[in-house]
N, C-alpha and C positions, 0 to 999 in steps of 0.2 A: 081387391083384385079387379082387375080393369075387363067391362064383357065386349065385344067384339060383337058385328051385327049376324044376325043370323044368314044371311047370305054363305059365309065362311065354312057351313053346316059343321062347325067343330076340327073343321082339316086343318094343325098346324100348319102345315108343309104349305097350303093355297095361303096363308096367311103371314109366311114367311117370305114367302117370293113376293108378297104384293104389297109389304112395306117398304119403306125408304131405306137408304143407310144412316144408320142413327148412330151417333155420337153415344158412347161409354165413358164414360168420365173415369178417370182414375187417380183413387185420394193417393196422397203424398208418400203415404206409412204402406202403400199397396206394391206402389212405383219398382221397388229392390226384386221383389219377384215377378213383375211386367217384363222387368229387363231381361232377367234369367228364361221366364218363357219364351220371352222371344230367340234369345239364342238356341235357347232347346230346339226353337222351328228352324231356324235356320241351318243349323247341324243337321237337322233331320232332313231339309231340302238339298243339303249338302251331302250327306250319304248315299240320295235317293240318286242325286245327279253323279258320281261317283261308280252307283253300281249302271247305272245306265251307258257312261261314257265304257267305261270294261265291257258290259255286256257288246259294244258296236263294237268296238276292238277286236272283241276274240271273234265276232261273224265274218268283220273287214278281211285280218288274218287266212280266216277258213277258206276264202277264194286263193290267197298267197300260195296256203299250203298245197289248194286241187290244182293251179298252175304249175305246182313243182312237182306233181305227181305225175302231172299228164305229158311233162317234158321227158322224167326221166321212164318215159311208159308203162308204168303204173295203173292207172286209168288212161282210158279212151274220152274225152271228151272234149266239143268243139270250143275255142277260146270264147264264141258270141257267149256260150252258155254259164262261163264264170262270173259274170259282172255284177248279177245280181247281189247279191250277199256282199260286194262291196258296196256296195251303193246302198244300202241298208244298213251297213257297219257305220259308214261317214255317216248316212241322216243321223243315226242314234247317237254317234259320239257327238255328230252336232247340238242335237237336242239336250243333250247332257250338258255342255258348255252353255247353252240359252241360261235352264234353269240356273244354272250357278249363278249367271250374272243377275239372272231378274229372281233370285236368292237373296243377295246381296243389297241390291236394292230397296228391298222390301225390306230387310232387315232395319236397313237406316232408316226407310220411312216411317216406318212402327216406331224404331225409338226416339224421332222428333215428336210423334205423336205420343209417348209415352209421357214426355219430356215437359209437352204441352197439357196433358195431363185429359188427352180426349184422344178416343183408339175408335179408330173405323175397319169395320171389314174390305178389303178392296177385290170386290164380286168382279169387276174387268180382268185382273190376276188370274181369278179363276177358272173364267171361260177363259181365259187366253190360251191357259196351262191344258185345259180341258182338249181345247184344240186342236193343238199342237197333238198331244197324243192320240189321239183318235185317228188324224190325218196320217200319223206314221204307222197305227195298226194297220188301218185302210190300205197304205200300199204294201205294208207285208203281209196282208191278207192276199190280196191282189195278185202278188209278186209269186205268193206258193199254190195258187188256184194256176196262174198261166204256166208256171215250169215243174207242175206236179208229175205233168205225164213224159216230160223230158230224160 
């Protein structure tokens, strides 16, 4: 077992962020279920972007339906204050369509590298992925902090 300097004080997590990305070799006779895990990921990033792009859908909608409410006078509410929730619905079904492609992507890249018989983590993916969501909490945070008292 390989020691690691005592600086690290035993913290995997300081010790994982402060390596390189390292190449994983992958034998030949391993390769068959490489391939299958990576579908597995990919379905799974496909699912995730699937309930994502429904979930913007059915918010986008939800201003459709208070428009049709407030025409046939139903609710009282000014048109400025519908827009929210669309523009929330589009970012989310946008962000769902992202993920699928950069799904996809990743899918083929993995199995060139499978192929090649060496698999790397791709941490820019990550934070990318990371990002993106955050930034959409952020302004749905944002969005129901300014029209909470509306």
């Amino acid at each position: 077992m390989q020691k690691y300097s005592d600086s690290w004080s035993g913290n995997p997590n300081l010790l994982a962020l402060s390596m390189e990305t390292q190449h994983k070799s992958v034998p030949v006779d391993k390769q068959a279920t490489e391939f299958l895990a990576n579908e597995r990921t990919f379905l799974a990033w496909i699912r995730t972007s699937i309930s994502i792009i429904s979930l913007g859908f059915v918010i986008a909608k939800f201003r459709i339906w208070l428009q049709d409410l407030a025409k046939a006078g139903s609710v009282s509410m000014p048109p400025s204050k519908l827009g929210e929730s669309f523009q929330i619905g589009i970012g989310m079904m946008a962000l769902g369509g992202l993920l699928t492609v950069l799904a996809a992507w990743r899918y083929h890249v993995v199995n060139r590298q499978i192929e090649n018989g060496k698999v790397t983590a791709d941490r820019g993916l990550i934070v990318l992925v990371t990002i993106l969501v955050a930034v959409l909490a952020a302004v749905m945070i944002v969005t129901m902090i300014t029209t909470a008292g509306e």
